[in-house]
N, C-alpha and C positions, 0 to 999 in steps of 0.2 A: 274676515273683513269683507266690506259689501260697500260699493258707492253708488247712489244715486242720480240720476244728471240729470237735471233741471235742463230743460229744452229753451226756457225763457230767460237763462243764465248765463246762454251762451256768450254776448256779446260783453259781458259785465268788462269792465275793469281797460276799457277802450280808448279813453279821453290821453290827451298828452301828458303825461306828467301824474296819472292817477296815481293816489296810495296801492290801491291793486291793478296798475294799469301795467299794460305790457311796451306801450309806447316808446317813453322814454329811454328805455337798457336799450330796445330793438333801434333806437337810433343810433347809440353806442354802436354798437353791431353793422351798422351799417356804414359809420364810417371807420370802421378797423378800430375800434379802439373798444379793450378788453380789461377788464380791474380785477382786483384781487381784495377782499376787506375784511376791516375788523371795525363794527361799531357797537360802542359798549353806555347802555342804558343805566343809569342808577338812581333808581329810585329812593327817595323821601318822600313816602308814605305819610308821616305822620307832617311833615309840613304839603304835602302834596306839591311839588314839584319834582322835575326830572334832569338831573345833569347827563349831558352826552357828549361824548367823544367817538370821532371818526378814523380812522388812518384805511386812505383809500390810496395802492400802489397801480396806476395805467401803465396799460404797454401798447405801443402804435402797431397794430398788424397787419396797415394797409401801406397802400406805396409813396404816401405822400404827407408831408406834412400835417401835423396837429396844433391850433394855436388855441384853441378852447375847450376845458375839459367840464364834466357836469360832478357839480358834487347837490346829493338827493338830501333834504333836509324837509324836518317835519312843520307845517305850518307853525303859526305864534312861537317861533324861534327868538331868541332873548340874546341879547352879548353874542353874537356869531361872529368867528373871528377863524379865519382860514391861514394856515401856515404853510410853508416848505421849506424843509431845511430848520425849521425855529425861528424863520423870516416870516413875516404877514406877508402876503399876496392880495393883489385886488381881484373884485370877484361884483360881478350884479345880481339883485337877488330877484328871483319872480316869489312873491312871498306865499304863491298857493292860495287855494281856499279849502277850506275845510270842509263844508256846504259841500261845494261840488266833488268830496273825498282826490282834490289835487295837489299834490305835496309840492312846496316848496325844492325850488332849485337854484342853488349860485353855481353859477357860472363863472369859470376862474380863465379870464384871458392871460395865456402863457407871454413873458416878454418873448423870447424866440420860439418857433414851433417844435413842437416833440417830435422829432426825425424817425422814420420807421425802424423798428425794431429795439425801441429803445423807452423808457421807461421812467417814469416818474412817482415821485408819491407824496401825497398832501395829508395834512391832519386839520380836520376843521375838531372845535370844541362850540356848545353852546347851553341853555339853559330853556326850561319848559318849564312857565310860571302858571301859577294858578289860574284856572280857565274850565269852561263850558258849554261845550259847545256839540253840532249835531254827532259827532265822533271821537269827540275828544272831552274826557273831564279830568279835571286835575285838582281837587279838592283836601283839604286836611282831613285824614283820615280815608280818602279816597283816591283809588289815581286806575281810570280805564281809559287806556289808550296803544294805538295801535305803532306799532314799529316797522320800519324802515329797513334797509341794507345799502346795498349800492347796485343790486342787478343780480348775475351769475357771477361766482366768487366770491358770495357773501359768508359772511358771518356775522352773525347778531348775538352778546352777549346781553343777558339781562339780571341785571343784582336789584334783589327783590329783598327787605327786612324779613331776615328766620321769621321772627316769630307773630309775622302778621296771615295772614290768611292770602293765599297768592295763587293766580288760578291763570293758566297760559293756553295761550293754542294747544292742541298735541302735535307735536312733533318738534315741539319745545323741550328739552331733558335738562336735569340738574345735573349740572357738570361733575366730572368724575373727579377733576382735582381741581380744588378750591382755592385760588390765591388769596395768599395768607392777609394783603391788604381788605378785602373782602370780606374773608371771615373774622377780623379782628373789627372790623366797620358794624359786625352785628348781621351782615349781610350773607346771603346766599346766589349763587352767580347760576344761570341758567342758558345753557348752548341752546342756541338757531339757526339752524344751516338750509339744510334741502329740506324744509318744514314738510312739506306734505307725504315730499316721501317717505321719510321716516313717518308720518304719522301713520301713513298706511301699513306699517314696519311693525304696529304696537308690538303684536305677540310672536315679534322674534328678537329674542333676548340677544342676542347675538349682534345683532345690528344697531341695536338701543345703545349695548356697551360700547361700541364702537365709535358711533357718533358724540356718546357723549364726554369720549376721551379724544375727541378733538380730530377722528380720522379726517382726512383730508377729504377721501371721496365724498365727505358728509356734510362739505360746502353748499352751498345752493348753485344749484347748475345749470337744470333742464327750465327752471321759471323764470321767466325773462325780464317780470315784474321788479319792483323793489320792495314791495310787500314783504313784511316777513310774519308779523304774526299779531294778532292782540294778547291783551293781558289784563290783569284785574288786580290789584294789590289793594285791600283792605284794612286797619289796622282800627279803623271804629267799627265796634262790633254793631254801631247800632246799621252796618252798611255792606255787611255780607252779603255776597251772591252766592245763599247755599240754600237748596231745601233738599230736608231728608225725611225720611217715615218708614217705619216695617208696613211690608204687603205682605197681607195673608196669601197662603197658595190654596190650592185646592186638597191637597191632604193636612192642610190643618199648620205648617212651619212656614216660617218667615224668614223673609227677604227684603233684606235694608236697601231698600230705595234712594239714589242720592242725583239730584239734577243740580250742578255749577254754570252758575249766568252771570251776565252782564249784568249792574243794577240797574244802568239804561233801559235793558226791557225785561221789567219784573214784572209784566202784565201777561208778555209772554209763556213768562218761565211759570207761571201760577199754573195757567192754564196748560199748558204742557205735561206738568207735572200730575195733575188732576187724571189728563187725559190716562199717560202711563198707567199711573194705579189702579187704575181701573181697566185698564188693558189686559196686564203683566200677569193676572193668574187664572183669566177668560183665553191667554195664549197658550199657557201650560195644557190647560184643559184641554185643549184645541187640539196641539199636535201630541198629547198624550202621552210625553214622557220629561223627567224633573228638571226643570234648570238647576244645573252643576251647580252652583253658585251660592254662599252665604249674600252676597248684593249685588246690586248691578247700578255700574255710573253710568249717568248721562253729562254731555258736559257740553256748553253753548262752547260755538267755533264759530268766528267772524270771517274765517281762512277759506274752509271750505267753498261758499258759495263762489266764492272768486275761478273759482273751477266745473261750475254751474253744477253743482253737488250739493243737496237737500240734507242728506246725513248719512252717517258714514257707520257701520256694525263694527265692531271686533267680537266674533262672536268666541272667542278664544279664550278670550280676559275676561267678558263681562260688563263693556264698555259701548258705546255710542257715543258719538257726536251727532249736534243736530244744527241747523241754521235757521238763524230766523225770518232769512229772507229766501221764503220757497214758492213766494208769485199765491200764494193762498189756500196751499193745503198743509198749513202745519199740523194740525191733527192726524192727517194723512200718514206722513211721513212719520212721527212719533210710533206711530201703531207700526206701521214698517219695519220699522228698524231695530225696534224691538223684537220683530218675530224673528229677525236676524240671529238672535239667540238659541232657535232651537234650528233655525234654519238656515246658515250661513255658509261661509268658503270652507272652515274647521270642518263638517261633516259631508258638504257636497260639493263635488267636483266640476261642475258646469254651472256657468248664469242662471241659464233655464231652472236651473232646478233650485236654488239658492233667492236667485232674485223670483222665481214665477211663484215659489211656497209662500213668500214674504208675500208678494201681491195677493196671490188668495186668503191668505191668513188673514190682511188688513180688511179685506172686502170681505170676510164671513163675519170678522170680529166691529167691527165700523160699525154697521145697525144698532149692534147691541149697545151701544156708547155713545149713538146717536150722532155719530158724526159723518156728514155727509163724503162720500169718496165721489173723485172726479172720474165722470166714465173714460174707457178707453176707448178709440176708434181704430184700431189698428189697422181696419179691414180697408181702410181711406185711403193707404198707402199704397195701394195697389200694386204690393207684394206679395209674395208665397215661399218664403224660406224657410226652411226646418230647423225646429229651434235645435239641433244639436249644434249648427253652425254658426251660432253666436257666440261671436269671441276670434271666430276665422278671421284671418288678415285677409282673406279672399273675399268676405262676405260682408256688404254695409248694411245699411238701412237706418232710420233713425230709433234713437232709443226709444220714443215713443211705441214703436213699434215692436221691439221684442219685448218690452216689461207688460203689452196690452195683451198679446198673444201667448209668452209665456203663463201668466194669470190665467186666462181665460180654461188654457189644458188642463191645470188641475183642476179646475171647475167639471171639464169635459172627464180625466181620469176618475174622479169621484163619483160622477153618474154611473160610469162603466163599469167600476168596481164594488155598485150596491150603494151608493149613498154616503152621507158624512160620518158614521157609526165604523162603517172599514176604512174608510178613509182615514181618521185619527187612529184605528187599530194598525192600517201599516207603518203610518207617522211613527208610532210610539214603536216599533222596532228598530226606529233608527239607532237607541242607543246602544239595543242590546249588543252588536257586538262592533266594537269603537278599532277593532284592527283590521277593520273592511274602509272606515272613511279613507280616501275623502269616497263616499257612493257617485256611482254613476247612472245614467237611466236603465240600466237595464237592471239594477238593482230594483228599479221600482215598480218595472213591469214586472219581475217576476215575483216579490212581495203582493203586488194587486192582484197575480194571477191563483197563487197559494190561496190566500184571503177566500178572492171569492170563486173560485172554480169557474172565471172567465176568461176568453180566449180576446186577448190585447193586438195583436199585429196589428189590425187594421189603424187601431187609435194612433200605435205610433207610427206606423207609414205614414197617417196623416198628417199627424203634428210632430213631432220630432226627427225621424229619421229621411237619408237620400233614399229614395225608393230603389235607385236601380241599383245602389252600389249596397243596400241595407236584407233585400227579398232572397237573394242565398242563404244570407246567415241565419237569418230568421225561418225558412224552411226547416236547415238542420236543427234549430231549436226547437220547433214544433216537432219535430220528430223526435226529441228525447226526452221532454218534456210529456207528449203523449204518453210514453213507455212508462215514463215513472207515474203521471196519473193514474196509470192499471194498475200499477202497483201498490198507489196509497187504494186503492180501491180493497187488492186482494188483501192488503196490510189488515184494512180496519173490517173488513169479513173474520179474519182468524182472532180479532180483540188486539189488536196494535196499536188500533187509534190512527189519525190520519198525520202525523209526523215523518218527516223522512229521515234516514240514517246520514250521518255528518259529511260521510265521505260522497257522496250523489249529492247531496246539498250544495257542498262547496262547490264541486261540479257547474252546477249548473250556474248559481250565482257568479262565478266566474269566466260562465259561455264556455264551457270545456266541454262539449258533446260527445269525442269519441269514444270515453269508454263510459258512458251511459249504459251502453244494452249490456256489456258484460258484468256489468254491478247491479242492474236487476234484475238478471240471473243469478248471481250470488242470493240477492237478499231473496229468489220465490224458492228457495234450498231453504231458507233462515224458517222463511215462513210455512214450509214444508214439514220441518224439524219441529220448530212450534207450535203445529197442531198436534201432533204426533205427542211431544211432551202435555200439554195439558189433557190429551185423552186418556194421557197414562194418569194422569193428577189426578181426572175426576174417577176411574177406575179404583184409588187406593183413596177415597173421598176428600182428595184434597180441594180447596178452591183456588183459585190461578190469581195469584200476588201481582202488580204493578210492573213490580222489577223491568222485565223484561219489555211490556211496550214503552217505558219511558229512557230504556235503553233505545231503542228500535227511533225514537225520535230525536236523539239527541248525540249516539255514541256512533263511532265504526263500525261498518257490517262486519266487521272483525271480533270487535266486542260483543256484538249481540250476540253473534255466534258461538263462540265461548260462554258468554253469558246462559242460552239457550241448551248447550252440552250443560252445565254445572246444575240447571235443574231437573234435565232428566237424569243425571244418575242420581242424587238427589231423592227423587220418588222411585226408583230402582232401588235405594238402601232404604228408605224406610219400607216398602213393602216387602225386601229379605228380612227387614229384623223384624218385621211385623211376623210373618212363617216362621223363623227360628225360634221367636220366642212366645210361640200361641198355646204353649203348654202352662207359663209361668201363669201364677195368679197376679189380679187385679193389681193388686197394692205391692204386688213387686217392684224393687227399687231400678230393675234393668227393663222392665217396659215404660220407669218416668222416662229415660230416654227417647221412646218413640213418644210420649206428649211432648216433650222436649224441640224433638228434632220437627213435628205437625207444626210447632209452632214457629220455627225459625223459617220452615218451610213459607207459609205463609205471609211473613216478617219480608219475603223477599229474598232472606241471608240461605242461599244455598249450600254455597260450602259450609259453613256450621251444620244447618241441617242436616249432610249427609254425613258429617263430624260425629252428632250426636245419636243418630241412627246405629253408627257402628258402635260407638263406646256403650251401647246397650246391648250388644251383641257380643263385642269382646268382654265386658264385665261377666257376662253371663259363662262364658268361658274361663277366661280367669281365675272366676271362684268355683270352676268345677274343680281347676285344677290345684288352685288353693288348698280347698278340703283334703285333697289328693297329700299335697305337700307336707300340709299341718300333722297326720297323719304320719308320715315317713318321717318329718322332725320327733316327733314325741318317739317314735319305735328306738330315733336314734341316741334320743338324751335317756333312754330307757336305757340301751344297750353302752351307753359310753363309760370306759372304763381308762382315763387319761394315764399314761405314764407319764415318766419326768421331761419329755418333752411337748407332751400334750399338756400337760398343767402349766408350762411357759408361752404356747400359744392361748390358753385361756383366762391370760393375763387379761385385765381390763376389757373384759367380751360380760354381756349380758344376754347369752341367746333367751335365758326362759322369757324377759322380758319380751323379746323381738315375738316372740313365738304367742306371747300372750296378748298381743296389740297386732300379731296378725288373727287370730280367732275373734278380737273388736271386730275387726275390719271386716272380716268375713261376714257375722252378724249383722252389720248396717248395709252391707249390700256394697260394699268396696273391693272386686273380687283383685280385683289390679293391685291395689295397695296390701291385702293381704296377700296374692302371690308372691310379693318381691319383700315383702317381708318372714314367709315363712320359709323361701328360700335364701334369704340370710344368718335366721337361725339353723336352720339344716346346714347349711355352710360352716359355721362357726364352728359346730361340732364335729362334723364329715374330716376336718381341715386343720385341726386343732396341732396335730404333732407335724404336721408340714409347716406349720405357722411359726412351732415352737423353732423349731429348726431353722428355721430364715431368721429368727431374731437374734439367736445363740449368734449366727451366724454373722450377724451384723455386730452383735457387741464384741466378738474378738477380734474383727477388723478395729473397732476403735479405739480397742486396747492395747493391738498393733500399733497402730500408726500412731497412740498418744507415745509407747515406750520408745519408738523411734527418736519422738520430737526428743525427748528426756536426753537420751542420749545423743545426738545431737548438739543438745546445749553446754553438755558438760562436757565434750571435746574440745568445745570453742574453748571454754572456761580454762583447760587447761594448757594452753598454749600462752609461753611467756610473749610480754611486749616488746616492741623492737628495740634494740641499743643504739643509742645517738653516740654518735664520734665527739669526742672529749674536747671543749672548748668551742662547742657547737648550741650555741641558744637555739637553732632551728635547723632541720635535718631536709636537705635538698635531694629527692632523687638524682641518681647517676643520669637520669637520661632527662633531666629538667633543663632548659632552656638558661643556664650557669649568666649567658653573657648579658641578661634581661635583670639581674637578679644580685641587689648590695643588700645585705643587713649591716646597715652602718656601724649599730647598735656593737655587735659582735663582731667586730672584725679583727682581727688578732695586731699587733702593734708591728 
């Protein structure tokens, strides 16, 4: 979120009695008296008029009587009829002007004075006929007009027709429970309370839910006006304030476009929206990484300016507000607040950096779309503060002032760091890694300094940082910072590449210096180790795979290092099996293992590789010892002469098979498959009356414990059943509970 302040806005909303005036409530306030309200708007759309009802509760907080209270009512009021109790009261009306945006006020002279501490409360009702005028239209088919409350302790409800097209201030929310008179009216009711706050509130869901079920904190409190908000209800389509359009981006996918206005200024909104589109993918370009976003709303706010605020980012959601009264740089502010999107409070942490990116954004992007930007003079102010100080409760100056000087440093960081080509190259880092936002300046000195192999202090002492309280820290920095420079130096000497290892990275980005030098100690070990392995590579003619420098720029000196260990032994096992097996010929099946393992080698995949190296070495073995085995099987099926207990262990055995599908195996060069095959045949027959004997063995246990069961059952079987005592339908234990217990049935006479 990102607000703009209009310096020419400042005084807006001043007259006695305005619609966004602070006046009125502040004279409340001044004589002790404090309200509490609920006024509820309902709109007919389609006849274009507005029924309103008030109920405003006063309490006296001052020391002295009250005999006149103020009830706020919107000009061209109709049938206005003031109650208390369900009694009419008299009341004089200043009818307002429209024109000069001053609202109407009755005045209710009390018959006795409200005595302090003590309370009262009125209902006015009235009607809002068709009309047109410089703020107010109220049309069939059409109704934009602005709403009222009664000060702090407001509430403003607004039931708007479901199914017409209905477009509110933000900070306006559809009410979370919908009175059932309302929704059976066709209608939808919309809460107004603390408008701005909550609009500032967009992208936190938390507070939305909150206000829009009615929290109390979520009254209007801190604005002293009785403004609450406009609105736009539409139900003739020929009278929409909608325009929408897919924007091409720069890699080619689209972005649904959508600006909501007033139909009062569709000349605005035209051009507005013109401006955007042509904006929205010249900014992508710019800061050089994607808007999150399938769309992006813009949406007219009559609210804002009242706070001398041009337009307002959510860079969260993917929304804007804009105003149309910004003293003459709408264009300006359009392009702004849109750069808000890649450049907002969601990814940076300081003004400076959120509002100064949006300023230079608008002022690179501005030429190309021909639209004149107002220059800045900051230097007029004849101040010197460091923009990290913007935002200090200690620190003023006018806003003029830091959004001309913040602007102006990225212009200056841009020169420093080689031009607009690194500039959008560090931009477009912002998103890589999103559990760093919100980023702070040092984030971007040390991105600029990566980049371009420039030395920054001086830029930021200049412009951002306190010199005397910032030249410590920034010493230790250059000094760990130096260290590691050496080291992308020696990194990309041995074939690294110029990346640094994660854990010195985080380091640094996070101003963590002290254990800098012992971590670039570690990594000139890595790098020590890694020359050493690829001289071993090129010595058994391997070529040196990626792996490892894209480890080195991206993983733990931890990992590298390990990484680093797995391809020297790696070329350690293919150059053993290469010696072990330099007798075998070409088309032997246990030297495809070292093409095999050359080629995992290369692949990067070390551990396979040094996998594959050995399974040509162990095969090779194997099937010495295979032929060995096959060998001593055949001598023993030759020699096998089974008694009656060997003929029951070679029960359901097929060694010759096993024996003949290990001699396969041997043939194709499988010497592992045929060892444990040909010593399963040798087994079968070695083992044969041992086998036989463990079965005997088992089947006369079975035979046992079946004749047990047998007998067993035919014990049970021959035991008679019990005898019942004579004249006994049912037979009660002696030690049953007798005195629980009638058989009616059977009871003897």
């Amino acid at each position: 979120m990102k607000t703009r302040v209009l310096a020419l806005l400042v005084a807006v909303w001043a007259a006695a009695g305005a619609l966004t005036g602070a006046a009125p409530a502040s004279a409340q306030q001044g004589q002790g008296l404090v309200s509490a309200s609920e006024t509820v708007y309902r709109l007919d759309t389609p006849a274009g008029t507005v029924r309103v009802h008030v109920r405003v509760e006063f309490l006296n907080q001052s020391q002295n009587g009250i005999t006149t209270v103020p009830v706020y009512i919107l000009p061209h009021a109709h049938d206005l009829a003031i109650t208390r109790d369900g009694a009419p009261v008299q009341f004089t009306l200043d009818p307002g002007d429209e024109a000069a945006k001053r609202t109407a006020v009755a005045s209710v002279t009390l018959p006795e004075p409200l005595q302090p501490k003590r309370r009262l409360t009125l209902e006015a009702a009235y009607t809002l006929p068709n009309t047109s005028g410089p703020l107010m239209t109220l049309e069939p088919g059409l109704i934009e007009v602005p709403f009222i409350g009664q000060g702090p302790g407001s509430w403003v409800f607004v039931d708007v027709p479901k199914s017409g097209d209905n477009v509110l201030d933000p900070g306006c929310l559809v009410g979370k429970d919908q009175p059932s008179e309302v929704k059976n009216a066709g209608l939808q009711r919309w809460v107004c309370g603390n408008v701005f706050l909550i609009a500032l509130s967009a992208d936190d869901p938390d507070i939305l839910e909150r206000c829009a079920a009615l929290d109390e904190r979520c009254r209007q409190r801190f604005d002293p006006g009785v403004f609450s908000a406009f609105a736009l209800s539409v139900t003739d389509e020929t009278r929409r304030g909608v325009l929408s359009a897919p924007v091409t981006m720069p890699d080619g996918r689209q972005v649904t476009m959508t600006l909501k206005f007033f139909r009062r200024d569709a000349d605005w909104a035209s051009r507005q929206f013109a401006i955007a589109k042509q904006a929205f993918p010249v900014l992508e370009a710019l800061f050089g990484f994607k808007y999150p976003y399938t769309d992006v709303t813009m949406r007219q706010s009559y609210h804002i300016a009242a706070y001398g605020i041009a337009g307002v980012a959510f860079s969260g959601v993917g929304q804007v507000l804009l105003s149309h009264e910004t003293g003459g740089i709408d264009d300006e502010v359009t392009i702004h607040e849109l750069a808000h999107q890649w450049a907002g409070n969601t990814q940076l942490a300081r003004p400076f950096l959120w509002e100064g990116l949006a300023e230079w954004a608008t002022r690179a992007v501005a030429p190309q779309l021909g639209v004149a930007v107002r220059p800045t003079d900051w230097k007029s102010f004849g101040i010197n503060e460091p923009l990290a100080t913007w935002g200090s409760t200690a620190i003023g100056g006018p806003a003029a002032y830091w959004y001309g000087r913040s602007g102006d440093f990225w212009f200056a960081y841009e020169e420093a760091i080689g031009g607009r080509q690194n500039m959008t190259a560090v931009l477009s880092r912002i998103d890589d890694e999103p559990a760093l936002w919100r980023l702070k300046e040092g984030w971007f000195m040390d991105q600029g300094e990566f980049l371009s192999d420039r030395n920054l202090d001086q830029l930021f002492l200049d412009w951002v940082f306190v010199p005397e309280t910032a030249k410590p820290l920034l010493a230790e920095r250059r000094a760990a910072h130096d260290l590691v420079r050496g080291l992308r130096s020696r990194a990309a000497e041995a074939g690294l590449g110029s990346g640094i290892p994660s854990d010195i990275y985080n380091n640094l980005i996070a101003w963590v210096f002290g254990p800098i030098a012992a971590q670039v100690a570690q990594a000139d070990t890595i790098i020590a180790a890694y020359r050493s392995a690829t001289e071993l590579a090129a010595g058994a003619g391997l070529a040196t795979p990626e792996t490892v420098a894209v480890s080195w720029g991206r993983a733990r000196l931890s990992e590298t290092a390990r990484l680093v260990e797995d391809q020297r032994q790696a070329v350690i096992a293919i150059q053993a099996a290469q010696a072990q097996l330099a007798g075998e010929p070409a088309d032997s099946p246990f030297r495809q293992g070292i093409a095999k393992a050359r080629e995992l080698y290369e692949q990067g995949d070390f551990t396979s590789a040094r996998a594959a190296a050995s399974a040509g070495v162990t095969g090779r073995v194997n099937a010495d010892a295979a032929a060995k085995l096959i060998a001593l099987a055949k001598e023993k099926q030759a020699s096998f002469s089974p008694g009656f207990f060997g003929r029951v262990g070679m029960l359901f055995t097929d060694p010759e098979a096993k024996l003949r599908a290990a001699e396969d195996a041997l043939a194709a060069g499988d010497g592992t498959r045929a060892l444990e095959l040909a010593r399963e045949a040798y087994d079968t027959w070695d083992g044969a009356a041992a086998r036989g004997i463990q079965r005997l063995a088992l089947l006369t246990s079975v035979m046992a414990a079946l004749s047990f069961g047998v007998w067993v059952l035919l014990k049970r079987l021959e035991q008679p059943p019990p005898v019942k005592p004579l004249g006994k339908g049912h037979y009660l234990e002696a030690e049953g509970r007798r005195g629980s217990w009638r058989d009616w049935e059977n009871t003897p006479e």
